[in-house]
N, C-alpha and C positions, 0 to 999 in steps of 0.2 A: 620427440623430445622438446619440452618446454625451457626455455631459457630465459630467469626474469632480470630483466636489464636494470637495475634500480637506482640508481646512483653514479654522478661521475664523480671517478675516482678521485679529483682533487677537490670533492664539495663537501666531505665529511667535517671538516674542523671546525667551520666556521657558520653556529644557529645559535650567537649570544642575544641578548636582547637588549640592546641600548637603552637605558633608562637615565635622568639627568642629565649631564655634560657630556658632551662627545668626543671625551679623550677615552683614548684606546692604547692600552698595553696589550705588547704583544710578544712574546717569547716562545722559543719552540728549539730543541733540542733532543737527542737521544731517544727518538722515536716518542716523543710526547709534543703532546701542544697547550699553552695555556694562554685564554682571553680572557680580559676583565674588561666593563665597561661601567664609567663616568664613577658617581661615590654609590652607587647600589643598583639592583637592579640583578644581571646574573651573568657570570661570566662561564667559560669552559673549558675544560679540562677533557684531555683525549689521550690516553694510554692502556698499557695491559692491567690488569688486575694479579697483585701481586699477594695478597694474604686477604682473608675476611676476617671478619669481627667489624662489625658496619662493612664498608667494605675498603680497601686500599689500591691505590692507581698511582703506577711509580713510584710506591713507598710511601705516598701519603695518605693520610687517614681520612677518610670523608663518611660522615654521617650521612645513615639511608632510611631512621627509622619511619620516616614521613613522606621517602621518594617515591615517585611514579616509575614502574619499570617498564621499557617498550625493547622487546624482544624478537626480534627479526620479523619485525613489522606487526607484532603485536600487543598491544597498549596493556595488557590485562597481565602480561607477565610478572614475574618477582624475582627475589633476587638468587630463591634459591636455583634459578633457569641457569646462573650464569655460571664458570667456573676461572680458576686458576689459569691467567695464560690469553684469556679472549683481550682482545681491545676495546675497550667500550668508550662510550662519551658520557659524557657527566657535564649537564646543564647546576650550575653552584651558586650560590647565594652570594653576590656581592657585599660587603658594608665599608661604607667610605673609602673605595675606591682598593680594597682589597679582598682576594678569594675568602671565603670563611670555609670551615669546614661540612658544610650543610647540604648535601646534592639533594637538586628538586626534583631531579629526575634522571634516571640513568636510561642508556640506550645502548644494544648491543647490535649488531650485524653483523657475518660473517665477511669477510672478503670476497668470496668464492668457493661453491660445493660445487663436487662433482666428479668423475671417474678419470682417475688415474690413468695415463695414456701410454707410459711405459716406466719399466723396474728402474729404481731411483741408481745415482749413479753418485759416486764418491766426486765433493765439489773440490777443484785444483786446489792442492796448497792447504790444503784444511787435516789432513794427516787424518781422513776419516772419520773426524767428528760432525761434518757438516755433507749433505745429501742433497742433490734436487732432481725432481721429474717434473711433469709437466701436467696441466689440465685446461681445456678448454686452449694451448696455447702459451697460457702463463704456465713461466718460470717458479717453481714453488722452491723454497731452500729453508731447509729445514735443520737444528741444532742437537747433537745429540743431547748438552747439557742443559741448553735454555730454553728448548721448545718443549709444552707440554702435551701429551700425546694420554688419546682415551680412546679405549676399547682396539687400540695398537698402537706399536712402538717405532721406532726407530728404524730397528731389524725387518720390520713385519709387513711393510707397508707394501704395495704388489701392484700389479696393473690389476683395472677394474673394478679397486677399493671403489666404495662411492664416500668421497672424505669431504668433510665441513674443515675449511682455512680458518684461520683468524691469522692479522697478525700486522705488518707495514711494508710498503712497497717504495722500495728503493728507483724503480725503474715503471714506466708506463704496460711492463710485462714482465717482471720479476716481484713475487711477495717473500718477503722474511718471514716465515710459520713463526707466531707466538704460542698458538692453541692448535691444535690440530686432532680432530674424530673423528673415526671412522662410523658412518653410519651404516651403513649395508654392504652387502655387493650391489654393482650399478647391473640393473636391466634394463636398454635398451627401450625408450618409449612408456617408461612406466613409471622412472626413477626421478624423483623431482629434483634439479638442480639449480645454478644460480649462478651469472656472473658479471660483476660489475663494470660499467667499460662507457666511454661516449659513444651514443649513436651519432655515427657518419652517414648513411640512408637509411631511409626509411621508404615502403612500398606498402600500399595498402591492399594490395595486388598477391 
């Protein structure tokens, strides 16, 4: 089993690119985050994708017809790679010191794939609208009305799914599913997974 380590979890928000003055707005709320820096240059934007037609991230509207896509580590992607429900980052076009609607470049990763370690279980207090099991470890909590679900459902989801996450993580081992695919059943040493986390050691051994 391969496991590709990619990213610590708290480094995603923040690859603006200072251009002029070094003031820095910074706001972040309801599972979004948004940077601008100086009067231009590009700031970021990190949220779910909420409708297309260019595409929209927390409800707002960002032009993609000139964006660069980089798609779980691959630069060549588009936009039709993404869907409803992922969390992406969106590198935007600063001018005078505010977002424009212009993305220079979008970026998606998953959170975390990889095989379901047992049958999801109704989360306390949620009257059964809300679900978690686990993968790798992490806590997955998943929504019956807000999480969007492809090629399974809610009901459907099973140990040994091999599932692609999207979504935001409340806890250093808990992810809130925005997107959630099933991509296969998981086999043992074959099935490519993925999961993001600090390395504590490393052995070359």
């Amino acid at each position: 089993m391969n496991i590709s380590i990619l990213k610590s979890i708290y480094s995603r928000v923040l690859r603006g690119v200072v251009v002029g003055s070094s003031l820095l707005l910074l706001s972040c709320g309801g599972g979004s985050s948004t940077e601008t820096s100086g009067i231009g240059g590009t700031g970021i934007v990190l949220g779910k994708i909420t409708e297309f037609g260019s595409i929209y991230v927390n409800g707002s509207k960002f032009e993609t017809d000139t964006s660069s896509f980089d798609i779980d580590g691959n630069p060549g992607g588009t936009q039709a790679d993404l869907a409803l429900g992922m969390v992406v980052e969106l590198r935007v076009e600063v001018i005078n010191g505010s977002l424009s609607s212009r993305a220079i470049e979008v970026i998606y990763d998953d959170e975390i794939q990889g095989p379901v370690d047992s049958t999801p279980v109704d989360v306390p207090g949620s009257g059964g609208s809300q679900r978690s099991f686990d993968i790798f470890g992490q806590t997955i909590i998943m929504d019956q009305t807000t999480t969007v679900f492809e090629m399974t459902g809610f009901s459907a989801i099973d140990t040994m799914d091999l599932l692609e996450i999207s979504g935001f993580r409340n806890s250093a081992n808990d992810i809130v599913a925005s997107y959630i695919e099933k991509k296969d059943d998981f086999v043992p040493g074959v099935s490519e997974v993925e999961l993001r986390g600090n390395i504590s050691m490393f052995s070359a051994t």
